[in-house]
C-alpha positions in Angstrom: 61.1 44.3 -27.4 64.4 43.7 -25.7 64.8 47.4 -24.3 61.4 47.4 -22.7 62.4 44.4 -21.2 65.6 46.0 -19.3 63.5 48.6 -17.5 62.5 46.5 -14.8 65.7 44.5 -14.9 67.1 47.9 -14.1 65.0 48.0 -11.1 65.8 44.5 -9.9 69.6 44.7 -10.7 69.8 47.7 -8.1 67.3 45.4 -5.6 70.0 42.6 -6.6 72.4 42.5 -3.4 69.2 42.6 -1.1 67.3 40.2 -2.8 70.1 38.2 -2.4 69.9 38.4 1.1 66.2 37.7 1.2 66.5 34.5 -0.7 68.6 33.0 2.2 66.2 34.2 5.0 65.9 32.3 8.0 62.2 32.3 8.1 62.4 31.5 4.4 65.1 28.9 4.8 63.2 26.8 7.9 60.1 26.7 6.0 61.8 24.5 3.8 63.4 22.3 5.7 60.3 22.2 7.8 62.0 23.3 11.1 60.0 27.1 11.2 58.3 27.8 14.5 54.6 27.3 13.4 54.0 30.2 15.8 55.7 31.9 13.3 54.5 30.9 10.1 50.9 32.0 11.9 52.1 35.3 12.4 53.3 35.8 9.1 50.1 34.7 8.0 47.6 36.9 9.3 49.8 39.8 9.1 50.2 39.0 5.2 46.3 38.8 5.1 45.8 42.4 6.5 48.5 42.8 4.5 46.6 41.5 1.3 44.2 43.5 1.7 46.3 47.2 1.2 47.9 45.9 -1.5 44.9 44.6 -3.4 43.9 47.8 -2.8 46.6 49.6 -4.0 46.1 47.6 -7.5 42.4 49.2 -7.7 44.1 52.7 -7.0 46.7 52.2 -9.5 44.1 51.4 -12.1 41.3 53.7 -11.4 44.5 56.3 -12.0 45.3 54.1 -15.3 41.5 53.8 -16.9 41.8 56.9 -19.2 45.7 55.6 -19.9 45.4 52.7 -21.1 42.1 50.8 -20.3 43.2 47.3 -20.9 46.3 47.8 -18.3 43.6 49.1 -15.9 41.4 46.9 -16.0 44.0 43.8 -15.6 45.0 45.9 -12.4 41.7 45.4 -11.0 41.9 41.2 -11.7 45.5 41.9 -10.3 43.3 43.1 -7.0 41.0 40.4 -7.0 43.8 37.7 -7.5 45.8 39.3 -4.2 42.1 39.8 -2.2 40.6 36.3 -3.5 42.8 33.4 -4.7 46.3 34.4 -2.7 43.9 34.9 0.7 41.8 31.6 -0.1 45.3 30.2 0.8 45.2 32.2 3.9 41.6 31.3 5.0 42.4 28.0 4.8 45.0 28.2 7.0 43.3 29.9 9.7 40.1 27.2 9.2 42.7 24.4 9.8 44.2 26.1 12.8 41.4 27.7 14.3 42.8 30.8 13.8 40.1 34.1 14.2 42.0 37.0 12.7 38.7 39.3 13.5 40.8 41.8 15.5 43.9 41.3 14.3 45.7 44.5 14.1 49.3 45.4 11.8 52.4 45.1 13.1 54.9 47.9 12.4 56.7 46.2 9.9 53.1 45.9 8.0 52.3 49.0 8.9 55.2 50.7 7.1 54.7 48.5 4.3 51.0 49.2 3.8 51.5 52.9 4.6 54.6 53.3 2.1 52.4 51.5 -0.9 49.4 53.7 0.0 51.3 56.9 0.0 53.1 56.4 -3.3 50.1 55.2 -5.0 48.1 57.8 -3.6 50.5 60.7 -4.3 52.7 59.9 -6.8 52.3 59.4 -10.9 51.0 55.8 -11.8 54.2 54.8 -12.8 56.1 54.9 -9.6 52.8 53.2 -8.2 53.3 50.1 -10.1 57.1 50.1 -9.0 55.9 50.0 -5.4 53.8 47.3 -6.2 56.4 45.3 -7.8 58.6 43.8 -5.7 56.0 41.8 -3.8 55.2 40.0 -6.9 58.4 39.2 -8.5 60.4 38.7 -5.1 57.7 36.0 -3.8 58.0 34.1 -7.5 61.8 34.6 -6.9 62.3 33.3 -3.4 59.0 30.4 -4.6 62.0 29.1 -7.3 64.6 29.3 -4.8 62.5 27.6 -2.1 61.5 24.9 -4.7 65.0 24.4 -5.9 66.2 23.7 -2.2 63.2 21.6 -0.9 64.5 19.5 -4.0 68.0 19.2 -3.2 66.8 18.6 0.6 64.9 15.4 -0.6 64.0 13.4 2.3 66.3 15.4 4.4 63.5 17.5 5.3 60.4 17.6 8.0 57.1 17.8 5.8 55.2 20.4 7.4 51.8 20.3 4.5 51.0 24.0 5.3 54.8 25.2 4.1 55.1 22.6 1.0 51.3 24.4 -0.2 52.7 27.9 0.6 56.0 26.8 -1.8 53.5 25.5 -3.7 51.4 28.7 -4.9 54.5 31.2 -5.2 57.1 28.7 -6.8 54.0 27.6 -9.3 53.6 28.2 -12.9 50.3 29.8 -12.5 52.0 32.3 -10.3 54.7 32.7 -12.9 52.4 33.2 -15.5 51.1 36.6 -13.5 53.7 37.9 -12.4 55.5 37.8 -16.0 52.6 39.7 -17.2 52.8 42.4 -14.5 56.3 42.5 -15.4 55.7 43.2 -18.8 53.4 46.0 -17.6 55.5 47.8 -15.5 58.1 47.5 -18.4 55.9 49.4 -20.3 55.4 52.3 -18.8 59.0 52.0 -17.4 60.2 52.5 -21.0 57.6 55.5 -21.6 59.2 57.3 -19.1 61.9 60.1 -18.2 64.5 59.5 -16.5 63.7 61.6 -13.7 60.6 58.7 -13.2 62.3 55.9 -13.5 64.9 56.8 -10.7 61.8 57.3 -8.6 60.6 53.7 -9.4 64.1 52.4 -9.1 63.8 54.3 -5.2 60.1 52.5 -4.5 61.2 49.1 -5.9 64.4 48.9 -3.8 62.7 50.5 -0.6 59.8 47.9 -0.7 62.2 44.7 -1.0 63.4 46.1 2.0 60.2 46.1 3.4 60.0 42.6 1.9 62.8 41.4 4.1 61.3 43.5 6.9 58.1 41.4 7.4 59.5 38.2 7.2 62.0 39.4 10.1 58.7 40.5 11.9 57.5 37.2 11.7 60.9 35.2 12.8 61.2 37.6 15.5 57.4 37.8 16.5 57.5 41.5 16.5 54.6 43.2 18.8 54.0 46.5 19.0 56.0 47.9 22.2 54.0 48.2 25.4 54.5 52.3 26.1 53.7 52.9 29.7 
């Protein structure tokens, strides 16, 4: 119905400004026209695979919370974790095989850290509702900024450095196949968005704004190669 479908429009319309700012992202922006550091793009790759990991993670918490709910919604949440462990890290692997990469000890940065920690506390300690807000705005900012990217490396046309590894990362989050996921969580989080007080929904409104932040956070990580600071 058309008011479920304003809840999470809610939640993106207050996101709106800083989404807008994410969507022109330097990090974002060079990937595209193929002039991104690949020092950087490695990075931001194995920090989004530990990165994966929480969040696919968080999914299972949100739906073990969710099985005497609504079982259907609970169980998709548990494909929704094995889709962000197995098919978005597959991506990742083969990354790391073509570079050589071992991300055995590879430890969270602070942006990923606050990310991970926020995402885990909320779905932890908070209702299931705000949960799925958290988890929102990784989803439907990467499909976002996939359109925008895809949009762009077509007006670019040859005016652009291939770089394979960027044009297969476009690829996956600009695709249909994401699309088609991310509409459904969508529709999910609409849900339960619109069988909720208002009190709730400010709280989801809070936890989808504060993780784009976090959004834009990690991708600054990555263009600025942000290490933990050496204390001594």
């Amino acid at each position: 119905s058309h008011a479920a479908a304003t809840m999470a429009q809610r939640f993106w319309d207050a996101a709106a400004p800083l989404i807008a700012v994410t969507e022109e992202h330097p990090f974002l922006v060079s990937m595209v026209d193929g002039t991104l550091d690949l020092e950087k793009f490695r990075y931001y790759v194995v920090q989004d695979a530990l990165y994966l990991t929480d969040f696919a993670d968080c999914f299972r918490r949100v739906g073990d919370k969710m099985a005497d709910v609504d079982a259907d919604v609970s169980e998709r949440l548990h494909e929704f974790a094995k889709g962000a462990d197995e098919d978005e890290k597959a991506l990742h692997r083969d990354f790391f095989t073509q570079w050589e990469i071992d991300d055995t000890n590879a430890i969270a940065t602070p942006n990923t850290l606050l990310y991970t920690s926020y995402m885990i506390r909320i779905v932890s300690t908070r209702c299931y509702a705000e949960g799925l807000a958290v988890l929102l705005p990784c989803m439907w900012v990467y499909m976002h900024v996939g359109k925008c990217m895809l949009k762009l490396r077509k007006e670019l046309g040859d005016n652009r450095k291939v770089v394979p590894q960027f044009d297969a990362w476009i690829d996956m989050y600009g695709g249909d196949e994401f699309e088609k996921e991310v509409k459904e969580y969508i529709a999910i989080v609409d849900k339960v968005a619109n069988e909720s007080d208002e009190e709730t929904l400010k709280r989801m409104e809070e936890h989808f704004i504060m993780s784009c932040k976090l959004e834009h956070m990690f991708w600054d990580s990555a263009q600025n190669l942000m290490q933990w600071p050496k204390i001594e």
